[in-house]
C-alpha positions, 0 to 999 in steps of 0.5 A: 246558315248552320247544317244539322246533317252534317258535322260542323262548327258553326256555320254558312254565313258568318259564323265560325268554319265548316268541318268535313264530316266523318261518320255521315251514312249519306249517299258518296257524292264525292264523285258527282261533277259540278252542275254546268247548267244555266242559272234558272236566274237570267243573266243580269237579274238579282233575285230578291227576297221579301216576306210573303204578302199576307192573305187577302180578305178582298171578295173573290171577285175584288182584285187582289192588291199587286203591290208586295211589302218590303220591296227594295228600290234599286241594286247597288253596284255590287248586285246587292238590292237597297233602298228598302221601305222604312217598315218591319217588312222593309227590315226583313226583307234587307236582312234576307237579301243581305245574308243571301249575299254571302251564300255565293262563293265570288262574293265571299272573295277577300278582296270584295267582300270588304267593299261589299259589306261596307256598302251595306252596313251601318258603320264602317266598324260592322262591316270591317268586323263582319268581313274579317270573320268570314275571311278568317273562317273561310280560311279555316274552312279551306283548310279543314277541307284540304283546298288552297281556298273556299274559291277552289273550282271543286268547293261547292258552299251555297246557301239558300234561305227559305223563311224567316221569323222576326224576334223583335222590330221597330222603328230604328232596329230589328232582330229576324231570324232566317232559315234555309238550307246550306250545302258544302264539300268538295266535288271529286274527292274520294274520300266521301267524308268531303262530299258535297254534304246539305242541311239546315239551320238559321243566322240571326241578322240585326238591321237598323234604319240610318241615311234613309235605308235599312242598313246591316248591324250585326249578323251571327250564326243561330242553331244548326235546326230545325230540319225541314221535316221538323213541325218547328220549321212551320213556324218561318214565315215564306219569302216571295222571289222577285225579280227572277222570272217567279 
């Protein structure tokens, strides 16, 4: 995900590296510690994100139907969830659960992320291309931050996507837009222009169905907007978490 609040190039997922900021007049977090405390997400659950299921127009006295679209049938060996309906939900829900792998630092190492990405896209070129962007750009993103890597101990970059909204779908491809919040920086720094900084922004992620699954095409960077007070960010349909104890 992009960042609006603060200064940066590009952003979280995919696109091109972060830069510290230097004029924010922001809270100095650089002294706040890194959160020690359990995950809200039980040990050996991956959480899993799909769109919302509509409104029911059941009679309130009527069950309400407990199946939810766009539910994957497994977790691949690398916690990535896989196996998705062959609907648009299905498509949405892939392309969620796949930019929200790479808003997790242990997945972003080199020596995964390649294996990683080949395990969920549709041809060895996109994942060859996908993971040595975001090798390149967290190497620059490292630097800009004077750490020896983005896996440093005190550098903080998680993203979490919060809706989404479908630019075109069907069959055999689809184009969604994600929207969420990003945060990144270094904790313990004393220059608070490195601190622990968030924002918002949106990725554009393509999937296309191949081998019977919704397999990842292409994902780049979308603006670094709209901020969560914006009426545009009411236009992002909601994900439901699954999976996680919600």
């Amino acid at each position: 995900m992009t960042t609006g609040t603060v200064s940066v190039i590009g952003g979280l997922v995919i696109g091109r590296y972060v830069v510290p900021d230097n004029g924010s007049n922001g809270p100095d977090t650089a002294s706040v510690a890194p959160q020690t405390s359990p995950s809200a997400t039980p040990p050996g659950v991956t959480p899993t994100l799909v769109p919302s299921p509509k409104p029911s127009s059941q009679p309130a006295n009527t069950a309400a139907p407990t199946s939810v679209p766009g539910v994957p049938t497994r977790i691949n060996e690398f916690g990535i969830p896989v196996g998705y309906p062959h609907t648009e939900a299905g498509a949405v829900s892939a392309c969620a659960n796949y930019d929200a792998i790479t808003g997790n630092l242990r997945n972003r190492e080199p020596s995964r992320i390649r294996s990683m990405f080949n395990s969920i896209s549709a041809t060895p070129e996109s994942a060859k291309r996908l993971s040595e962007m975001i090798i390149s750009n967290d190497m620059e993103s490292a630097k800009a931050y004077g750490a020896s890597s983005i896996q440093s101990p005190n550098f903080t970059l998680i993203g979490r996507i919060a809706g989404y909204a479908v630019r075109s779908y069907d069959e055999n491809k689809a184009d969604v837009t994600l929207w969420g919040a990003v945060a990144f920086g270094i904790y313990g720094n004393q220059n608070p222009n490195l601190a622990p900084r968030q924002g918002w922004g949106t990725d554009y992620c393509q999937v296309v169905w191949s081998s019977g699954d919704w397999k990842l095409k292409d994902e780049k960077d979308g603006p670094s907007e709209p901020a969560i007070t914006e009426r545009a960010a009411e236009n992002f349909k909601e994900f439901l978490l699954v999976g996680a104890g919600t």
